[in-house]
MARROLO-487664 format. One record per atom (N, C-alpha, C, CB): x, y, z. Coordinates in pm, whole numbers, padded with zeros to 5 digits, always signed. Glycine has a CB too. Layout:
XYZ/...
end
This chain:
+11483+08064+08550/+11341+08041+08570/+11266+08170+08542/+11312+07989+08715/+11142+08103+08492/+11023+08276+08446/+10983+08324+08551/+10858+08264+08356/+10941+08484+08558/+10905+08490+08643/+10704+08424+08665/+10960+08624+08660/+10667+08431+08565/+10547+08322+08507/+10549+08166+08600/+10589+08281+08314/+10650+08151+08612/+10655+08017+08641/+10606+07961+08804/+10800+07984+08609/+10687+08082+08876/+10640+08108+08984/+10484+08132+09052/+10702+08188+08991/+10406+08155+08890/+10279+08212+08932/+10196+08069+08975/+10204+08310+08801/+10220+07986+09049/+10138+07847+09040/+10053+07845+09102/+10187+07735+09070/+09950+07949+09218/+09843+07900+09337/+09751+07984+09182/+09847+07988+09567/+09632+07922+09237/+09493+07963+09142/+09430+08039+09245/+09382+07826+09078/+09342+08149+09211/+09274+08245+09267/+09146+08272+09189/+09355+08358+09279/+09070+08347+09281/+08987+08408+09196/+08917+08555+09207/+08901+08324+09189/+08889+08634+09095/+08885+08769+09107/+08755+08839+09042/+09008+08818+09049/+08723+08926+09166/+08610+08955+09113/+08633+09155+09048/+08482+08913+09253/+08653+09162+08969/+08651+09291+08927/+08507+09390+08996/+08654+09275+08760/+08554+09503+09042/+08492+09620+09112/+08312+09626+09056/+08594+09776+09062/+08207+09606+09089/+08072+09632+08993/+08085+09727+08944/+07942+09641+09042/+08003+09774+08799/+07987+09843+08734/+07859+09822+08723/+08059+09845+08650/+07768+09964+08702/+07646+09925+08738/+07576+09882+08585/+07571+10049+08828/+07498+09815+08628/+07398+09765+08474/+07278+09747+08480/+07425+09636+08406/+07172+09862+08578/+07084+09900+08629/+06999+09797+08668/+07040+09984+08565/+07048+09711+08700/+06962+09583+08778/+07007+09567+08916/+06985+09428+08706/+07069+09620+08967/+07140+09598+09116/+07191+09429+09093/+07002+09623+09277/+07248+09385+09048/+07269+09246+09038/+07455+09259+08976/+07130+09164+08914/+07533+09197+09064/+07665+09209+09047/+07673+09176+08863/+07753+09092+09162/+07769+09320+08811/+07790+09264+08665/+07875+09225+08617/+07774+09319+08584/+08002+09167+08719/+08110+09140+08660/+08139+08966+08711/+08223+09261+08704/+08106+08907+08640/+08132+08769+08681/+08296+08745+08766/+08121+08677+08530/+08356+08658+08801/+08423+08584+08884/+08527+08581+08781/+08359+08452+08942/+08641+08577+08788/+08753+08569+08700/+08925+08458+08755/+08785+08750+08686/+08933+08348+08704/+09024+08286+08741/+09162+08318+08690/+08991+08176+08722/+09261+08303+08807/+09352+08375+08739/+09511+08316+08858/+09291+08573+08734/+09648+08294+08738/+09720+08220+08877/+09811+08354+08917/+09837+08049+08841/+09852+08317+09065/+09912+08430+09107/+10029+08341+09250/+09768+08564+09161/+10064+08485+09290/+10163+08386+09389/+10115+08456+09557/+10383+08415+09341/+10043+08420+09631/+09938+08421+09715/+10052+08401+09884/+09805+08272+09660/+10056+08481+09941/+10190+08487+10026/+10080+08583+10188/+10368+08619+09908/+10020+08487+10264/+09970+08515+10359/+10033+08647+10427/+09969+08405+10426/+10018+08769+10475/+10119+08833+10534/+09975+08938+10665/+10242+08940+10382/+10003+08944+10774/+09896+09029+10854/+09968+09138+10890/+09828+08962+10984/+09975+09246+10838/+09998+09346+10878/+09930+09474+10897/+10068+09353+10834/+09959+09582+10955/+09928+09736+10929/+09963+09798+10810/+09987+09816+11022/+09843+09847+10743/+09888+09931+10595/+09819+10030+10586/+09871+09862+10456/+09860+10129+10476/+09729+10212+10438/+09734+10239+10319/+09704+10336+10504/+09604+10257+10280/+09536+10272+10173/+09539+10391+10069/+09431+10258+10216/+09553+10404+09937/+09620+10524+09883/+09527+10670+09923/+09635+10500+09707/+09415+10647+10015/+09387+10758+10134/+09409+10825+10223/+09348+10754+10179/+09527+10716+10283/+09544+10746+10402/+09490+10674+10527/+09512+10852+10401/+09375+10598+10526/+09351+10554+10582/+09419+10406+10640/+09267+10579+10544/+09427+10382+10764/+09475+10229+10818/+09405+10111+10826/+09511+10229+10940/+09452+10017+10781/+09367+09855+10748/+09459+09780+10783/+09317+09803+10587/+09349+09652+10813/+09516+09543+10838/+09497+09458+10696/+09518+09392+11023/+09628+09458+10663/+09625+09385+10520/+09614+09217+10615/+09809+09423+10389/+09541+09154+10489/+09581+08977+10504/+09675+08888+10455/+09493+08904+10464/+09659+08925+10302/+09797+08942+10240/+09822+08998+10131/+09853+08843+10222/+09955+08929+10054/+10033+08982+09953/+10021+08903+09845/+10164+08999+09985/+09933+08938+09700/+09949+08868+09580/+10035+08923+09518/+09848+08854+09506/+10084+08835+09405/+10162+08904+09302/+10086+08828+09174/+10344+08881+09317/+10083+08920+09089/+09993+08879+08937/+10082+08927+08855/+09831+08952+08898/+10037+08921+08668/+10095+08980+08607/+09976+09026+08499/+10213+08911+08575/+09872+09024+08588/+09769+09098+08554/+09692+09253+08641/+09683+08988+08548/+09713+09357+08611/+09672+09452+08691/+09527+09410+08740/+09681+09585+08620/+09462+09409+08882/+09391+09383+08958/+09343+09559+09002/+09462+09276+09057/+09172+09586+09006/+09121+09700+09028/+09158+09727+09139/+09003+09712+09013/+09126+09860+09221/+09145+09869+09377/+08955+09854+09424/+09243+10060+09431/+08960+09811+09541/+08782+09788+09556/+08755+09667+09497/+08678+09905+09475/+08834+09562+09412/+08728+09436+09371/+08755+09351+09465/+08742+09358+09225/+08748+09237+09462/+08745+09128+09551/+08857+09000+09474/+08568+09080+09569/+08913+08969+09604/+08973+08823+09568/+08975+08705+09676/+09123+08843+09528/+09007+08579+09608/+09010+08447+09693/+09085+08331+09638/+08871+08396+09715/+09163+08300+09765/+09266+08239+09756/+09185+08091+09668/+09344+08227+09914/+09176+08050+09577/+09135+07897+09540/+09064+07992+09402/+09007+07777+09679/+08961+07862+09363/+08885+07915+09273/+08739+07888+09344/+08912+07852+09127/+08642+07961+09248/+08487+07987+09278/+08428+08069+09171/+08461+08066+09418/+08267+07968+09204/+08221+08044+09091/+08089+08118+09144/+08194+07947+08961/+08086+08132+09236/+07981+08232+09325/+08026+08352+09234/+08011+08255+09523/+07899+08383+09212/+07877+08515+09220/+07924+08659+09292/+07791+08500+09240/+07920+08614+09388/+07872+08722+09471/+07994+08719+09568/+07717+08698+09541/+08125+08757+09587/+08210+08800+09630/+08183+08793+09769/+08237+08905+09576/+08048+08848+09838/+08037+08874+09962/+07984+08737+10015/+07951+08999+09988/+07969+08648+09957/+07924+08475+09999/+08030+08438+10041/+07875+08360+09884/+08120+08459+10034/+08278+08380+10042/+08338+08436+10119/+08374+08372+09925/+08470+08396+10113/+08584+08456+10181/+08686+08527+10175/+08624+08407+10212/+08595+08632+10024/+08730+08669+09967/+08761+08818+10072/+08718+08701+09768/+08826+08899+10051/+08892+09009+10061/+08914+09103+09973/+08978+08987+10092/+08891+09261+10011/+08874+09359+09924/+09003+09404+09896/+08788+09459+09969/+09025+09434+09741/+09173+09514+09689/+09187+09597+09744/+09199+09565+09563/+09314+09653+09826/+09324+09752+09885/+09417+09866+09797/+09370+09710+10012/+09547+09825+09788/+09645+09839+09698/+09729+09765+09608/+09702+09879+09744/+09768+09851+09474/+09769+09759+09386/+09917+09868+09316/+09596+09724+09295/+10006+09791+09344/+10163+09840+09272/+10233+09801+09181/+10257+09836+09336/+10268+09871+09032/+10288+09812+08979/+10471+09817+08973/+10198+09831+08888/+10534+09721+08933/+10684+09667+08909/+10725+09666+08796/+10712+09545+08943/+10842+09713+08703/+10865+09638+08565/+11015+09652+08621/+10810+09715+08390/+11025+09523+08532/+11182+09498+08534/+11237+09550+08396/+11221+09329+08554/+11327+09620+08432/+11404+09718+08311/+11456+09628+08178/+11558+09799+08383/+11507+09501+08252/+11548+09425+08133/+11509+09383+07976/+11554+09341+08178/+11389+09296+08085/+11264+09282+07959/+11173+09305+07974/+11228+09185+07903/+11139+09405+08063/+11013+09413+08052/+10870+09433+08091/+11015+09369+08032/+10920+09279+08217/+10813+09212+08260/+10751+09269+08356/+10837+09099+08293/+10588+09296+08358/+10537+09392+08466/+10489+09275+08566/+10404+09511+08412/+10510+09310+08683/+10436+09225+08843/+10398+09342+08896/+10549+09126+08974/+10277+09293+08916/+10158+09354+09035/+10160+09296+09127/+10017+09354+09013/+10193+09396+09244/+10180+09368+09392/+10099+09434+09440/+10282+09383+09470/+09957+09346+09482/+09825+09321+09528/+09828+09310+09750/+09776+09140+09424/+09790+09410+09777/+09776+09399+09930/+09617+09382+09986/+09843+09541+09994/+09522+09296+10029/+09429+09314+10033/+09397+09287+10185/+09377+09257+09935/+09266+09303+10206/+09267+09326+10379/+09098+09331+10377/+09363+09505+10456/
end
């Protein structure tokens, strides 16, 4: 089995703003499947600082640190309407064999 195959829950992602001198979010909403694994723990942030993560994605798309995600899909705008959760940390994996890179996404 792929590791692709595994990717079956749908999400959605809002990449970090970039400004485009209107104060108005410029990065639209981005759908994307991943494997979405509830987890509440203590973590910290590549600061140093402590958060409680909510959970654990895995993509095979690198995800910013600071954007936003949500478990389902949506087409809000605005990240902060919803329920998503901010990227906290974002690790990347390759498997030596072939290849294949997985991102492990902790957000909180």
């Amino acid at each position: 089995m792929s590791f692709a195959a595994l990717l079956t829950q749908a999400m959605t992602y809002w990449p970090p703003e970039s400004p485009d001198g209107h104060e108005v979010p410029a990065n639209p909403p981005v759908s994307l499947l991943c494997r979405w694994q509830d987890k509440v723990e203590r973590q910290y942030d590549g600061a140093g600082r402590e958060y409680v993560s909510r959970a654990v994605l895995y993509v095979t798309v690198e995800l910013a640190q600071d954007g936003w995600v949500l478990q389902g899909t949506s087409l809000i705008a605005d990240p902060t309407d919803t329920q998503a959760y901010r990227v906290k940390t974002v690790e990347r994996s390759q498997d030596p064999g072939n290849g294949i890179i997985v991102w492990k996404v902790t957000v909180g």
